[in-house]
C-alpha angles and dihedrals in degrees: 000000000000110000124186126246095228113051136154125269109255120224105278096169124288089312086065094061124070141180116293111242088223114039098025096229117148130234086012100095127088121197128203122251127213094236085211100065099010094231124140118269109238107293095262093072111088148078131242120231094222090091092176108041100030117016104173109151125160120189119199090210093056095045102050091249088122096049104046086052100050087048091050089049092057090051097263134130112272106187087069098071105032102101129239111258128257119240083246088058094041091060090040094056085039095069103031087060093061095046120110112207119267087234094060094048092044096045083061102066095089153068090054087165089071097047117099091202101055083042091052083048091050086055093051105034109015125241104290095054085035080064099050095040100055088046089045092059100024092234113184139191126240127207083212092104118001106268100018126151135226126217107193111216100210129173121230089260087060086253109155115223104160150348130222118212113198124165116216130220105219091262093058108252127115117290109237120203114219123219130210088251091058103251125122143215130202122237095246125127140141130256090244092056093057100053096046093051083045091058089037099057089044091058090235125131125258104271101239095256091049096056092046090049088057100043093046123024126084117239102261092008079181154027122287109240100014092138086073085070092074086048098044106102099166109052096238116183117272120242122201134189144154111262125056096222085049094062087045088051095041092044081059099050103030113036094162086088137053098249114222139154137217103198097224134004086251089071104055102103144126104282093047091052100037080103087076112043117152087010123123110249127182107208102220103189128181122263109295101024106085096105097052087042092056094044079060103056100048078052088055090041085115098058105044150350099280130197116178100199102219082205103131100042088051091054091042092229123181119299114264085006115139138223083262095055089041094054099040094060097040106032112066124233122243084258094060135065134212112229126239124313098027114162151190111294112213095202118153128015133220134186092341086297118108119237106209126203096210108195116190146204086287094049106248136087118289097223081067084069094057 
């Protein structure tokens, strides 16, 4: 009976099934075997049982992988008969390259009690928001520095292409590490950089998707928060600022709007922000760039209905400082309460119409009572 070399792994039990490369679900994916040794094919090659949804499949005998191989084996030269890739293949390996595995994001979503930014969230919101909070943006913890936190960069698709680490001083804000020479550096990385200084220092090799990840994929390829889209039934308003953890904290205190966040402002273009096209999106930018922030959004028009809140720059807040930092000293938490005479804070203003923060008697905003 003539077998092939490359076949595909037959179900062995859970362990036998893997994350697809292109849907991200988990225990769906079958990858094909070398029958000679038997040893897995690069993680590309394979095919997702989810025919209908999904429907990836990559054979290494369509592709000229086989055959390569077999060429290279017999001491020619292999390059010469592997085809050039169709435009079809070329997106495909495109985006498989700037996918991070469905097992790292979802090993993430623990050990809150050991992550300064969901404990920073407790102390403003109390447990119950802190929880909702934490499933709405998929924020995970990371063991890079003790007490990081993780900000998943998912695509609407669900789709995960990257992970922010930041680690947290107990008032929010970015810890920053001091030299001898009296410089300092902030505690911000990338979920990428950790797991390659993590296989370096244990002397081990790149696995294959890593070092295409790495090779291949921008730093925050997409919007923070973009899942909330799917979930998003009533067309709020997008609002969009720079942080990450400033979206979280504003989502908390704000939920009239659909909290994301851009990174940097170098990042705010056209192919970030295609997800909203036709939406309405208040542009919420820190202390001192409200001028730049608004140049960019008469360059976006065409895309969506922009608003640039001049709000910081109205209440002369701290230079650099952020909407989060903003909130947090001027909105009381749920364990505080304003004294008499508090009133409605007209504080930012969108389409001609007023957005109002209404704190009531228990010091917190009454849409948080609904």
């Amino acid at each position: 009976m003539n077998e092939y070399r490359y076949y595909l792994q037959p179900y062995r039990g859970p362990g036998s099934r893997h994350t697809c490369p292109q849907c991200q679900r988990p225990k769906k994916y079958i990858r094909y075997l070398d029958r000679t040794n038997g040893e897995a094919l690069p993680y590309a090659y394979g095919k997702c049982e989810r025919l209908n949804n999904c429907g990836y499949h990559l054979n290494p005998y369509q592709d000229g992988y086989a055959k390569a191989i077999w060429k290279n084996e017999n001491g020619q030269d292999w390059r010469a008969v592997v085809p050039p890739p169709t435009a079809k293949q070329q997106a495909n390996q495109s985006k498989r390259s700037t996918v991070i595995p469905f097992e790292i994001f979802e090993s993430s979503l623990k050990n809150y009690h050991n992550n300064r930014f969901a404990q920073y969230l407790q102390r403003l919101f109390g447990t119950e928001m802190t929880e909702s909070l934490l499933r709405q943006f998929h924020i995970g913890t990371s063991k890079f520095w003790p007490g990081a936190t993780v900000f998943w960069l998912i695509e609407e698709n669900r789709t995960i292409v990257g992970g922010q680490i930041v680690l947290f001083d107990d008032n929010g804000h970015t810890q920053k590490k001091n030299y001898p020479d009296g410089s300092q550096q902030r505690c911000n990385s990338w979920v990428h950089t950790a797991l390659k200084k993590s296989y370096q220092q244990a002397n081990q090799p790149l696995p294959e998707w890593l070092a295409d990840y790495i090779e291949r994929s921008p730093k925050f390829p997409c919007l923070f928060g973009l899942p909330q889209l799917k979930a998003d039934k009533t067309k709020r308003p997008i609002a969009i600022v720079e942080a990450a953890k400033t979206a979280v904290i504003a989502s908390g205190y704000l939920p009239e709007f659909v909290w994301m966040a851009v990174g940097s402002l170098s990042y705010l273009n056209a192919a970030r922000l295609s997800p909203l096209k036709g939406r309405e999106v208040v542009l919420f930018p820190d202390r001192g760039g409200y001028e730049r922030w608004r140049q960019k959004a008469t360059e976006l028009g065409s895309l969506a209905h922009f608003e640039v809140s001049d709000l910081l720059e109205r209440k002369n807040a701290a230079p650099g400082s952020d909407l989060a930092d903003y909130l947090v000293q001027s909105t009381p938490n749920k364990e505080r309460s304003l004294p008499p005479g508090h009133h409605i804070e007209q504080w930012v203003r969108y389409d001609g119409e007023v957005i109002t923060n209404i704190i009531n008697e228990h010091g917190y905003p009454a849409s948080w009572d609904e």
